[in-house]
C-alpha positions as CSV (number, residue, x, y, z in Angstrom):
1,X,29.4,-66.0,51.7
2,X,30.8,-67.3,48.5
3,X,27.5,-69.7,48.1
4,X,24.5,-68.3,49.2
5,X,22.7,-72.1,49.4
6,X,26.0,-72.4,52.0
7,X,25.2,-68.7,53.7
8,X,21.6,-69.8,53.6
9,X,21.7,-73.1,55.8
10,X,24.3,-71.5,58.3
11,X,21.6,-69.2,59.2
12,X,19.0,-71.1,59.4
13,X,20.7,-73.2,61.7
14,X,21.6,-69.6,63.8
15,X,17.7,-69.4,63.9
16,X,16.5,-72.6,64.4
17,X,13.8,-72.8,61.0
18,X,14.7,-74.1,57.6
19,X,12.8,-72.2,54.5
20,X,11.3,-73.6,52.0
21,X,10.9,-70.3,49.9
22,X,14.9,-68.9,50.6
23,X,14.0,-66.0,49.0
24,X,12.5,-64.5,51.5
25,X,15.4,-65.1,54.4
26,X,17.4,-63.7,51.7
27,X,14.9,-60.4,51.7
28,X,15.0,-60.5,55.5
29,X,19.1,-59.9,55.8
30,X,18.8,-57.2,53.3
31,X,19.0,-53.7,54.6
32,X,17.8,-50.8,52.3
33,X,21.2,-49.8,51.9
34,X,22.2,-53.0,50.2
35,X,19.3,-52.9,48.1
36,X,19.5,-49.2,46.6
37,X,23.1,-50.5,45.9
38,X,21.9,-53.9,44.3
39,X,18.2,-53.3,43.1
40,X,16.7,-55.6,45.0
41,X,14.1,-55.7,48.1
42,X,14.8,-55.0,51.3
43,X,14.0,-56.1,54.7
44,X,11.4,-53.5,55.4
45,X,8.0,-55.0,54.5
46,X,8.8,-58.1,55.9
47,X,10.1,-56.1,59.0
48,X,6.8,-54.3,59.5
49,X,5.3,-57.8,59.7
50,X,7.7,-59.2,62.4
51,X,7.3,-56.7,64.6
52,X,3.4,-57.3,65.0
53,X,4.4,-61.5,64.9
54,X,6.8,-60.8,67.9
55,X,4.3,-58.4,70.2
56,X,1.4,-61.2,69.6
57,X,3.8,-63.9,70.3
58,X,5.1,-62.2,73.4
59,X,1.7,-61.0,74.8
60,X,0.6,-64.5,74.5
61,X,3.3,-66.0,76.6
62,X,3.0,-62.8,78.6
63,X,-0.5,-63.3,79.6
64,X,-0.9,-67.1,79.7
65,X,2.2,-67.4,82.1
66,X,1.2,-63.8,84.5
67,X,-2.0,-65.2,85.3
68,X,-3.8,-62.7,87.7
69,X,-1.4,-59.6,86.3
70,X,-2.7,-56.4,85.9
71,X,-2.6,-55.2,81.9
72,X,-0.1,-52.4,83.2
73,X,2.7,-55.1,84.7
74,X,1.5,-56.9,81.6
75,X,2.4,-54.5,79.4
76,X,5.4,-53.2,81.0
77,X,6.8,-57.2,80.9
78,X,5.8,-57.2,77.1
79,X,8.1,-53.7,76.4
80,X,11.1,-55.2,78.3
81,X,11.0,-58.7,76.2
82,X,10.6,-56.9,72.6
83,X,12.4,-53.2,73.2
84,X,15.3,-52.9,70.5
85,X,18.5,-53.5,73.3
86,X,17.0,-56.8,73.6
87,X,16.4,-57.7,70.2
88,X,19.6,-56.4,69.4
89,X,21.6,-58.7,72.0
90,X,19.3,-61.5,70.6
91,X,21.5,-61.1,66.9
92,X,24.7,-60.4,68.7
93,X,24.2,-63.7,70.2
94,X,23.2,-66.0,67.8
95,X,26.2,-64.0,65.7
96,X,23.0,-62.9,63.1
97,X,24.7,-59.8,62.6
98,X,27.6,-60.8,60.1
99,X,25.0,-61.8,57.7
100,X,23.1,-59.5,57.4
101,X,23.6,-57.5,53.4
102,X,24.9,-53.8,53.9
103,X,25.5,-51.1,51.2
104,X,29.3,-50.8,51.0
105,X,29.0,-47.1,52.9
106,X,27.0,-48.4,55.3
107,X,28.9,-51.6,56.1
108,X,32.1,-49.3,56.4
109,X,30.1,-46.7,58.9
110,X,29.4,-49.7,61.5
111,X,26.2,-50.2,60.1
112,X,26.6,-53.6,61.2
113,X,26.7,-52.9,65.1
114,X,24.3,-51.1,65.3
115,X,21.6,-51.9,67.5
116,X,18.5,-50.3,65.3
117,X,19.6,-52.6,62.7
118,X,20.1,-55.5,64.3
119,X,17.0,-55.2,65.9
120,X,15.5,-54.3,62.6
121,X,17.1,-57.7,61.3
122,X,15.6,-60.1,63.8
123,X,12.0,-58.6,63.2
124,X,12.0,-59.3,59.5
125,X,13.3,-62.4,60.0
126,X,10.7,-63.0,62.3
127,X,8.1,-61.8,60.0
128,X,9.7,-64.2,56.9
129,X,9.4,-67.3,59.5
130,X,5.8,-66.4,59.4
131,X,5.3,-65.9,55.5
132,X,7.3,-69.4,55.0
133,X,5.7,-71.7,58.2
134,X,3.1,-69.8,59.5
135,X,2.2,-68.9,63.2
136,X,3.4,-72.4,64.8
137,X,6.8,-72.1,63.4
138,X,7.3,-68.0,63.5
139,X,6.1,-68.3,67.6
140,X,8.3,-71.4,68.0
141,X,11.5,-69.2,66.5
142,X,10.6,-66.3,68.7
143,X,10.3,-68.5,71.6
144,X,13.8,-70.3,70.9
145,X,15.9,-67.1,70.2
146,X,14.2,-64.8,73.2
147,X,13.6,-67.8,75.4
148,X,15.8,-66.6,77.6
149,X,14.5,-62.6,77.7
150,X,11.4,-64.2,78.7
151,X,12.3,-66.2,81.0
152,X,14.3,-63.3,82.9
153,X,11.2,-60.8,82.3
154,X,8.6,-63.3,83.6
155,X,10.6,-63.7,86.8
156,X,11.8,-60.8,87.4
157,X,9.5,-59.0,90.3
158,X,9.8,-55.4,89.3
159,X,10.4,-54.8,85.7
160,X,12.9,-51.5,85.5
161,X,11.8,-48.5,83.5
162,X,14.8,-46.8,83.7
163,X,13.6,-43.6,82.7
164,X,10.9,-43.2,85.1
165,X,13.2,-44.7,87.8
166,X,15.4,-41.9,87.4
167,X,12.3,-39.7,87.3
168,X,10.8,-41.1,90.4
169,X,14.5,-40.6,92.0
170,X,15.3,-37.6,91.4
171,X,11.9,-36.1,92.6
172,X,12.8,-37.6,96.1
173,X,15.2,-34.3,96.3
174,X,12.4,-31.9,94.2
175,X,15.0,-32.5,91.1
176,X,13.4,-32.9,86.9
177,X,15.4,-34.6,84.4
178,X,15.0,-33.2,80.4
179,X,16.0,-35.0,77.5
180,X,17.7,-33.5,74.2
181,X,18.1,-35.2,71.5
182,X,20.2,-35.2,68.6
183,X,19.9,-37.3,65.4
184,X,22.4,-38.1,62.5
185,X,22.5,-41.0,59.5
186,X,20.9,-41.5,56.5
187,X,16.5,-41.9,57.2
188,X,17.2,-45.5,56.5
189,X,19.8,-45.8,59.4
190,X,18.5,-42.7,62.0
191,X,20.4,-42.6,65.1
192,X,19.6,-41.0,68.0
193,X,21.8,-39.4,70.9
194,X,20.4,-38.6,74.1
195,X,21.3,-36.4,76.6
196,X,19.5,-36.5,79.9
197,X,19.8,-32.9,82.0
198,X,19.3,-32.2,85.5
199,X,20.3,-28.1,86.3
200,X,21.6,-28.1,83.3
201,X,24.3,-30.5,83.6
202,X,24.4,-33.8,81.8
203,X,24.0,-37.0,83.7
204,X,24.1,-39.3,81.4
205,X,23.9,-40.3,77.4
206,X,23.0,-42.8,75.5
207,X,22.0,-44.1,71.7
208,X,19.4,-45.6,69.9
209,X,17.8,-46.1,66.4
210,X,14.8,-44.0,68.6
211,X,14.4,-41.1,71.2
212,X,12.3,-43.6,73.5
213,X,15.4,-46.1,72.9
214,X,18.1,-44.0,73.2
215,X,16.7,-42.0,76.1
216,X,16.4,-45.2,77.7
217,X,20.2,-46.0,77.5
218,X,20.9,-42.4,78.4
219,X,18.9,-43.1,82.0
220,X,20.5,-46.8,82.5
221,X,23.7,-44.9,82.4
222,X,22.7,-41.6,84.9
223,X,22.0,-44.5,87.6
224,X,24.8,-46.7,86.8
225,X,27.4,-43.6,87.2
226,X,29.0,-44.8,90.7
227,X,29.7,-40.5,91.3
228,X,26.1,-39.5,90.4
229,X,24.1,-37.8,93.7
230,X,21.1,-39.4,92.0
């Protein structure tokens, strides 16, 4: 990353959209951590905007392409495409994640794989495709980087909410799972352990930069246990 105009045109080529105004994709990789550390902006604002880019641009693939759909399959499609795992494999992929501008503390603390923040990452860049080119070009970069999500969501018959699968199983045998949470990291970088119960024993745990997201991962991996009497 010795020359940012280098650093610049090796990510835009990760994304698929060259800026005019590289500013802004600059603002997009910057984490709060970075920017406390450096005084400069972070990724936030431009975050808050890529996040309501992303849900329009997936709701209108979502309900041009399940014609006939009922707004509940509609919506549960929508929350598979844009929940933070698959946002987060999204930067793994593409290899987003290494440039992306960390406070020192929080580059040394794994900030980098961590799934909140690279989900985080891929909204605001979303959101600075849309300040620099518009909707055209910020749809077309959603559609090229999650083209594949979609296509796997669209298709799929039954889209898996893995906490209400687990629900819906375990009443079969007049069971309840409860969720506890515990949360550690800075406000900037919160994440989220979940622990899902059943009788009080633990069945499974899981992370995420939420409770909905990491109580997600804690039910994917109470049904994926090959010992669990689930």
């Amino acid at each position: 990353m010795a020359d940012s105009s280098d650093h610049r045109a090796i990510v835009e080529e990760l994304i698929g959209y060259q800026f005019v105004n590289g500013a802004l994709l600059e603002t997009a990789l910057t984490h709060s951590s970075y920017a406390s550390e450096n005084d400069v902006e972070s990724y936030e604002r431009l975050e808050f905007l890529g996040d309501a880019v992303l849900e329009l641009a997936i709701t209108e693939r979502v309900f041009a392409d399940l014609d006939g759909a009922s707004e509940g399959r509609m919506t549960k499609v929508r929350s598979a495409i844009v929940d933070e795992g698959s946002l987060a494999a999204v930067c793994n992929d593409i290899g987003l994640q290494s440039a992306i501008r960390l406070g020192v503390g929080e580059d040394r603390n794994g900030g980098r794989t961590r799934a909140s923040i690279q989900s985080d990452v891929i909204e605001a860049v979303l959101g600075a495709v849309y300040v620099d080119g518009g909707t055209e070009a910020a749809f077309a970069v959603v559609y090229r980087l999650l083209g594949d999500v979609i296509a796997d969501r669209l298709s799929t018959t039954e889209v898996i909410d893995f906490r209400s699968k687990l629900q819906e199983r375990l009443a079969q045998s007049g069971k309840q799972v409860a969720f506890e949470y515990d949360r550690s990291g800075p406000d900037h970088a919160v994440v989220y352990v979940a622990s899902a119960f059943v009788e009080g024993e633990v069945i499974g745990t899981g992370t995420g930069g939420s409770k909905k997201a990491a109580a997600i991962d804690a039910a994917r991996a109470a049904l994926a246990e090959p010992t669990s009497d689930i």
